[in-house]
Every structure is written in structure tokens, then in C-alpha cells.
C-alpha positions in Angstrom: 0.0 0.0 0.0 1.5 3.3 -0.6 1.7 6.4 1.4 -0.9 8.2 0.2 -3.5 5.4 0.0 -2.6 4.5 3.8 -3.2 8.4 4.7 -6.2 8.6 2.2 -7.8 5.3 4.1 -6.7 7.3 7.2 -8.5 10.1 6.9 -11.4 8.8 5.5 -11.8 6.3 8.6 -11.2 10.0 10.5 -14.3 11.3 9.0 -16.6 8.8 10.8 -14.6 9.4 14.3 -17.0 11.7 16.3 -14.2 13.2 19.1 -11.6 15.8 19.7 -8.8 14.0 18.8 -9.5 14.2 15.1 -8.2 17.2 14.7 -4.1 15.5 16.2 -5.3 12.1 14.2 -5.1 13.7 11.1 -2.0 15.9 11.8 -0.3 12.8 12.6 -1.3 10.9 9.3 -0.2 14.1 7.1 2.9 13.8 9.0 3.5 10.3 8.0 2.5 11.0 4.9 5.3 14.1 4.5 8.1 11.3 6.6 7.4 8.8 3.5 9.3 11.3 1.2 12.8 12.4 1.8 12.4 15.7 -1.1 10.1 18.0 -0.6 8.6 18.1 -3.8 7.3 14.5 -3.6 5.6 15.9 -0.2 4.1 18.7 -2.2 3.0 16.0 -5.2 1.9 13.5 -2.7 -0.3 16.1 -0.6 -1.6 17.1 -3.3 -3.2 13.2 -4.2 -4.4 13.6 -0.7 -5.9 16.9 -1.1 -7.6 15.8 -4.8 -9.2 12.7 -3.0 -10.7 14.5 -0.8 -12.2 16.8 -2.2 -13.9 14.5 -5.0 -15.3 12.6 -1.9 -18.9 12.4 -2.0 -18.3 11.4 1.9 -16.2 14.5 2.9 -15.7 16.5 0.1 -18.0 19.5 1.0 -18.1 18.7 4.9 -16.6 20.7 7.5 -14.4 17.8 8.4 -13.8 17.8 4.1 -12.3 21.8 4.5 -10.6 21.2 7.7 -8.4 18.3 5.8 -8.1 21.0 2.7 -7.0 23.8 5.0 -4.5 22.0 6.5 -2.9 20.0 3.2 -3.0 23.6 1.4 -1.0 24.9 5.0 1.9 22.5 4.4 1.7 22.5 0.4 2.5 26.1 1.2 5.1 25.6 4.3 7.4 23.0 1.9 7.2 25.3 -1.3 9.0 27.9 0.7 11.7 25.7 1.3 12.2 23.8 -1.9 
């Protein structure tokens, strides 16, 4: 399974999780994500699948839980393009 299908199955299991902890859960799967790739380029590329996924999601796409995982994949798209 690659990366980004183990943080797409990841967040999508998030979606149904009805806590606070959601919030760190997914944080910590977009971090795994970004430690699967050593350039920051691929990070970019592989948020980016992530980010497309998502949003095409009939289950999260236009949900707040759906823009929270946008806002946040757009954040570090942004964060790593500063530094490549």
C-alpha cells in the first residue's frame, strides 16, 4: 500500500470518528505521509493526491471535516514550497 493510500484510508476512517482527537489524528497521518518522502517536492506532489481525494469525496468532500483536511494539506503544500 503506498503512502498516500494508507493516509487517504486514514483520513477517510477519521471522518466517521465523532471526538476531539480528530483534529491531532489527522495531523499525525499528514505527517506520516510528508516522513514517506525524503524531497520535498514529492511531499508537495503526494499532498496534493491527498488533497484531490478529498475533495472528489462524495463522503467529505463538501463537509466541515472535508475543509478542515483541505485547510490543512494547502497549509503544508504552502510551508514546503517555501523551502524547496
Amino acid at each position: 500500500m503506498t503512502p498516500v493510500i494508507r493516509c487517504l484510508h486514514k483520513v477517510d476512517h477519521l471522518s466517521a470518528v465523532p471526538d476531539s482527537t480528530v483534529a491531532d489524528r489527522v495531523d499525525a497521518a499528514l505527517d506520516e505521509l510528508e516522513g514517506s518522502y525524503r524531497k520535498p517536492c514529492e511531499r508537495i506532489l503526494a499532498l496534493e493526491e491527498v488533497l484531490q481525494e478529498v475533495c472528489r469525496s462524495r463522503k467529505t468532500g463538501g463537509t466541515p471535516f472535508g475543509r478542515f483536511v483541505r485547510v490543512s494539506v494547502e497549509r503544508r503544500q504552502v510551508k514546503l514550497s517555501r523551502t524547496a
